[in-house]
DOKEFI-519133 format. One record per residue (C-alpha): residue in one letter; x, y, z. Coordinates in steps of 0.02 Angstrom, whole numbers, plus 50000, padded with zeros to 5 digits. Example, Ala and Ser with C-alpha at 12.3 -4.5 7.8 and 13.67 -1.06 7.14 Angstrom:
BEGIN
A|50615|49775|50390
S|50684|49947|50357
% end
This chain:
BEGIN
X|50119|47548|50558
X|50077|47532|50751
X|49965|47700|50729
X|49882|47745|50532
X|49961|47903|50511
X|49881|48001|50363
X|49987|48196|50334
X|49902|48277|50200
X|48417|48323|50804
X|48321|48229|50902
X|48218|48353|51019
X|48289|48233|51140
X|48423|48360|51191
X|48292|48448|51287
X|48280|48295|51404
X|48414|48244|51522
X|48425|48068|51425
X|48367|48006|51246
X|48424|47873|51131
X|48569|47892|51014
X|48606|47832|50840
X|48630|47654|50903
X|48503|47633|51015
X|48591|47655|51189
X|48550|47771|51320
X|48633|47948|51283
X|48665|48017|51442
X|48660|48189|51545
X|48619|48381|51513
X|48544|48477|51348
X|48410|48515|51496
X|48518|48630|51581
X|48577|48711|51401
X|48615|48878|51400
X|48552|48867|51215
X|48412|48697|51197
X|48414|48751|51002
X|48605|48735|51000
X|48602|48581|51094
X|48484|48491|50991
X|48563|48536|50823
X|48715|48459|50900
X|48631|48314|50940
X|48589|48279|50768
X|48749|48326|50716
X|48835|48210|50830
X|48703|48058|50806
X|48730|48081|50598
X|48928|48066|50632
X|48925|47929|50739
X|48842|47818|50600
X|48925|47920|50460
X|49100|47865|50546
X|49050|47701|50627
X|49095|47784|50819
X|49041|47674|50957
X|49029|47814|51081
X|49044|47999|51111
X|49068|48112|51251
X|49060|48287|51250
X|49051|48450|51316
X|49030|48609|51247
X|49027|48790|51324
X|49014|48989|51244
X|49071|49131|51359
X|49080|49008|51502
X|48881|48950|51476
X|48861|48765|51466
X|48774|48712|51277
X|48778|48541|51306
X|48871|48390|51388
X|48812|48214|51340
X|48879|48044|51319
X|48814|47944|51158
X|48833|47742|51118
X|48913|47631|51238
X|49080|47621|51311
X|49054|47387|51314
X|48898|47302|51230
X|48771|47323|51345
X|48871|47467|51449
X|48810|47647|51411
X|48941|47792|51393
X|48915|47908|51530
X|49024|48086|51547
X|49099|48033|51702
X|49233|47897|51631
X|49398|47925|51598
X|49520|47901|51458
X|49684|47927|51388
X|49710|48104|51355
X|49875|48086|51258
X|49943|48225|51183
X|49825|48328|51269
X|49964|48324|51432
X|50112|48407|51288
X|50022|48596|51306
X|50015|48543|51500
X|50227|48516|51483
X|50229|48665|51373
X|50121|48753|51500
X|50251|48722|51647
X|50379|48752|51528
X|50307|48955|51507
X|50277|48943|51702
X|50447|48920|51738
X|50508|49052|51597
X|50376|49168|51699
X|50465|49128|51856
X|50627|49139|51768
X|50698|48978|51819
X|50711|48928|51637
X|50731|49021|51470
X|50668|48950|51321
X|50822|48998|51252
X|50928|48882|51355
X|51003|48738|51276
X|51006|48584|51316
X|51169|48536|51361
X|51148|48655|51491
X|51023|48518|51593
X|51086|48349|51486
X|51252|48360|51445
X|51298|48181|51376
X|51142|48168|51277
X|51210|48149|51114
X|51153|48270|50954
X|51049|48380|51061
X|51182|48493|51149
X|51137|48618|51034
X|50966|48615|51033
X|50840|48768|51157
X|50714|48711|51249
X|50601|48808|51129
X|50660|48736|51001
X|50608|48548|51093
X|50424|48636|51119
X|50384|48698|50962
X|50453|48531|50883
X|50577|48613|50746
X|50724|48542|50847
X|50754|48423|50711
X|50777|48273|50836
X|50694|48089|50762
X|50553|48023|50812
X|50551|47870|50909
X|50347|47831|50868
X|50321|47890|50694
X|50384|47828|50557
X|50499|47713|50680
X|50482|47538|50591
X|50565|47474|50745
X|50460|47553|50867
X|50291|47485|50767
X|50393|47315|50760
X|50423|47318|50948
X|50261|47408|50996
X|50137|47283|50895
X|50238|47126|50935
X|50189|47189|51126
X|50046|47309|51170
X|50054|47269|51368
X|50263|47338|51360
X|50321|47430|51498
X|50433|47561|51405
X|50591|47641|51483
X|50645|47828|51464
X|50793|47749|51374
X|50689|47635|51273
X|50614|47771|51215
X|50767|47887|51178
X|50880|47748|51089
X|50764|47733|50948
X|50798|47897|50890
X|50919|48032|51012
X|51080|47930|50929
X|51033|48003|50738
X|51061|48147|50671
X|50956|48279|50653
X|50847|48308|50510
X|50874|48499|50484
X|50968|48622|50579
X|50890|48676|50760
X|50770|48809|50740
X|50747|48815|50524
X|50602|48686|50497
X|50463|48582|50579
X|50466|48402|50617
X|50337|48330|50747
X|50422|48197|50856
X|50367|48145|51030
X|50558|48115|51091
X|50542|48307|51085
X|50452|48321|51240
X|50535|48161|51311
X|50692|48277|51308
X|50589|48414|51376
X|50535|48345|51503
X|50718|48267|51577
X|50780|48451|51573
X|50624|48533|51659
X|50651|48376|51809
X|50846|48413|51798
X|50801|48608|51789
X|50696|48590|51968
X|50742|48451|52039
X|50558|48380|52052
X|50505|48217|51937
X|50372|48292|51802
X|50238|48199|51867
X|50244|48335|52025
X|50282|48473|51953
X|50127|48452|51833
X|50018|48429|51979
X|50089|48576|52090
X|50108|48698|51929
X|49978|48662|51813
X|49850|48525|51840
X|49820|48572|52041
X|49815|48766|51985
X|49688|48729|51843
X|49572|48608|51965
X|49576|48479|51868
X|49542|48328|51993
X|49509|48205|51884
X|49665|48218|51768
X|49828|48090|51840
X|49980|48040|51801
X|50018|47844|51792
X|50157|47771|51681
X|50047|47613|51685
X|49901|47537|51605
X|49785|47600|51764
X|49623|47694|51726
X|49540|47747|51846
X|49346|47698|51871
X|49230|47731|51768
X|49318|47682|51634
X|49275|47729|51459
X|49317|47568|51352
X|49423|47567|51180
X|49432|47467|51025
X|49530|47441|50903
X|49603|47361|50744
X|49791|47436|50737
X|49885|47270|50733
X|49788|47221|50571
X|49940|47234|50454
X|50065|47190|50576
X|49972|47023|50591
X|49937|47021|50411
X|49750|46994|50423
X|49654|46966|50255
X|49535|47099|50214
X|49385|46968|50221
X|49445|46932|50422
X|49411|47033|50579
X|49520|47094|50690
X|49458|47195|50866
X|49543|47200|50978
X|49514|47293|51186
X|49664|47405|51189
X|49591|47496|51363
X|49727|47419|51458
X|49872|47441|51334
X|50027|47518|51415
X|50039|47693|51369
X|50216|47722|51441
X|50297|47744|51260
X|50189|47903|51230
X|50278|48036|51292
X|50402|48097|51466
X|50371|47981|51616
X|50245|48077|51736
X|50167|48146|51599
X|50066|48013|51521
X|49885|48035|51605
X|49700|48000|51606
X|49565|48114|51621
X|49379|48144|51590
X|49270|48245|51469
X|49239|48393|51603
X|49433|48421|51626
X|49459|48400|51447
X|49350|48550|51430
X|49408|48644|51570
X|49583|48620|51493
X|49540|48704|51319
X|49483|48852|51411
X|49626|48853|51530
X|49744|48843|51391
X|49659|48943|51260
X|49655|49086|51350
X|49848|49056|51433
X|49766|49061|51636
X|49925|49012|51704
X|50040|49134|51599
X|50105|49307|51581
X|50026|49389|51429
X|50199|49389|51338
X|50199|49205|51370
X|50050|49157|51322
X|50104|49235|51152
X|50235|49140|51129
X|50126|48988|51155
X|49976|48999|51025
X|50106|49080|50903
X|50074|49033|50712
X|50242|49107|50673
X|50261|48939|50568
X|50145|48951|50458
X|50214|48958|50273
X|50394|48931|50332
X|50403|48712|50344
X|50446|48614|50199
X|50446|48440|50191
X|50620|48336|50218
X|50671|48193|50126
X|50651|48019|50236
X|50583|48117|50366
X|50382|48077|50399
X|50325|48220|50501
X|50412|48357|50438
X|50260|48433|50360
X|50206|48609|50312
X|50109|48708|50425
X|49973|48818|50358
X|49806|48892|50398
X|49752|48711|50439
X|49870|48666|50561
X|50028|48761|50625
X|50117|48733|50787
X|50140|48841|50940
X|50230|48763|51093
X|50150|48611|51134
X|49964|48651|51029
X|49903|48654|50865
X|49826|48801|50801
X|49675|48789|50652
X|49641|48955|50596
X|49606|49057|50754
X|49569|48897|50882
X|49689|48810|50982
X|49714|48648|51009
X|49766|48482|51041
X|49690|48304|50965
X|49785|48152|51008
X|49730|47983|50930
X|49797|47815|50986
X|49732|47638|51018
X|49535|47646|50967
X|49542|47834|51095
X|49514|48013|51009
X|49492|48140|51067
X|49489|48357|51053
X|49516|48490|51178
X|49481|48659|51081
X|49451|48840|51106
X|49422|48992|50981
X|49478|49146|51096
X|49383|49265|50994
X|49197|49178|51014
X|49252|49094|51182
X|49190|48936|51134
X|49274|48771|51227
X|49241|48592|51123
X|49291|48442|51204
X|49249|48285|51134
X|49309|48115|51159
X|49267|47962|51051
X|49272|47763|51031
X|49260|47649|50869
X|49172|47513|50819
X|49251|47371|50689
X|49195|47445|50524
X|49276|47626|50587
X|49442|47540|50509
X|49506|47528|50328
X|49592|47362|50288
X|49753|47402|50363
X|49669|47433|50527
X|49687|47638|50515
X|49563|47768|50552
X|49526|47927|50583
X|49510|48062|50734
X|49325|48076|50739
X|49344|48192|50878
X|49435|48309|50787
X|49318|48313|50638
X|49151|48345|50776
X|49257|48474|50811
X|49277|48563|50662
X|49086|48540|50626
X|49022|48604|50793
X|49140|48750|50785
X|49073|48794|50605
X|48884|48789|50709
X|48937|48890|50843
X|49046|48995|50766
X|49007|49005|50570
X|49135|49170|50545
X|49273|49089|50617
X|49251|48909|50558
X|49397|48770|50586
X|49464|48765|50424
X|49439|48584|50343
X|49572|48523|50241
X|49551|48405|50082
X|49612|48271|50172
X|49641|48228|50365
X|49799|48267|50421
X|49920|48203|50573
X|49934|48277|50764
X|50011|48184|50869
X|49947|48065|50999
% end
């Protein structure tokens, strides 16, 4: 497959810069820790990881009740080229609880319902009439995915990293079947979900997506360094990827490496045009606290949002890869995981991982963002989010009561 999909210290953090695990500069600020204890122990925790996981770098920032614990940038983004907390990266998936986000800002303004179907906004898009925009947020729409489990996307997608991909592209790999379940009765996680989304929220306003994010959400929230660019562009500094994902698409003997730079991929098959963005470790931690704690929404909306209303009540479907159930581990709100009492959202694509995550209870914000070396990858060329397992082991160090649940084996979240 184009993406592996699996379902199922160093007193150095006192000092402004120490060496890592690999012997590269670590960069920036356990000396301004609200907590230099906390800081170091994640220090060590971070440095074991990295050569427990084979992670070529690390940037991350951490925060209780609003107090800074740490933010640091371990390994090297190139050989040679320390990781600093100022480059940027793909944030993925991360920009779906922004969509969902608008989507409870309009509700608030009550320009939208969730409720709405829609054929009300897309009339001749076929199978869909029927479905709510709810529905499309919280993913149990029943619509196929165009990206997982898609042999035709990972055919196309492989066979051409650098592919411009069209709205339509993206739709006619999966809007013409039918649906797996009936709207509303099961859970199946499919990006052409918020592709859908996002058509009726620009038909809804009139505005392209990429605009409204800015003016609703993202310019609201003050996150500067967070765009919108259907192209390859990163802005500079750039935090470099990796990556061995073509590996069984090439066919590469287990005995032969392949590594490929996938910073410049295009990313326009992730998700809606004018939502597929870059950002940097500070917004990515500004962004669990905003939506954690539901800044931008009514109360009633924000409930809606982090609801685990799904958990128990998914079943698996035959033929159908991501219909999964949700439990304590992972459930789905609209547009972010939950794990036990923390919200969140980890995408994972093309050597980039990455966590935004906040436990409303503790107030605790985790955002971590991560890179791979070669021997990160099994012999298929898949791999792991290491972001989202720092994040489960810093949250059971900060908050042992209310631990992340870890599950037996890693399971799947998107992009």
């Amino acid at each position: 497959m184009f993406r592996k999909i699996v379902v199922a210290g160093c007193a150095a953090a006192l000092v402004a810069a120490c060496t890592s695990n690999n012997g590269s500069p670590s960069s920036e600020s356990a000396a301004k820790s609200a907590d230099p204890a906390k800081a170091a122990q994640i220090t060590q925790l971070v440095d074991d990881y990295m050569n427990e996981a084979h992670l070529k770098s690390v940037l991350l920032k951490v925060s209780v009740d609003g107090k800074d614990i740490i933010t640091r940038a371990f390994g090297e983004s190139m050989t040679g080229v320390p990781a600093t907390t100022d480059m940027h990266f793909r944030n993925g998936a991360v920009a779906i609880s922004y969509v969902s986000t608008l989507l409870m800002v309009l509700v608030d303004e009550k320009k939208v319902s969730l409720d709405d179907k829609v054929s009300k906004y897309l009339p001749d898009l076929p199978n869909v009439e029927n479905v709510t925009l709810g529905e499309l947020a919280q993913m149990t729409s029943g619509v196929h995915d165009f990206v997982l489990g898609n042999p035709e996307f990972d055919t196309i997608a492989n066979a051409d990293p650098y592919k411009a991909w069209t709205t339509e592209e993206q739709l006619n790999l999966a809007i013409h079947k039918p649906l797996w379940f009936e709207p509303g009765t099961n859970f199946s996680y499919a990006h052409t979900n918020y592709v859908v989304l996002g058509l009726a929220l620009e038909k809804a306003t009139g505005k392209k997506m990429a605009d409204l994010l800015k003016e609703k959400v993202l310019d609201p929230l003050g996150l500067k360094n967070t765009r919108s660019s259907d192209t390859a562009e990163i802005q500079q500094p750039v935090l470099h990827a990796f990556t061995s994902e073509r590996r069984a698409y090439f066919n590469i003997p287990p005995d032969q490496t392949l590594y490929e730079e996938s910073t410049y991929w295009n990313p326009s098959w992730t998700i809606n045009h004018g939502a597929i963005q870059t950002t940097d470790i500070t917004d990515l931690h500004t962004t669990a606290i905003a939506i954690g704690t539901g800044k931008l929404l009514s109360p009633e909306s924000y409930q809606k949002m982090v609801t685990t209303d799904l958990r128990g009540k998914t079943k698996p479907v035959a033929g159908c890869f991501t219909c999964v159930q949700l439990n304590d581990y992972r459930t789905y709100g609209l547009g972010v995981w939950i794990t036990g009492d923390w919200i969140f959202q980890n995408p994972l694509f093309w050597g980039y991982a990455a966590v935004d995550a906040y436990l409303p209870k503790g107030k605790v914000a985790i955002a971590v963002a991560v890179t791979y070396e070669p021997e990160a990858f099994d012999s298929q060329g898949g791999y792991k989010n290491g972001g989202d397992a720092l994040f489960r082991k810093i949250g059971a160090l900060l908050a042992p009561e209310d631990a992340p649940p870890v599950a037996a084996t890693s399971e799947t979240q998107g992009n």
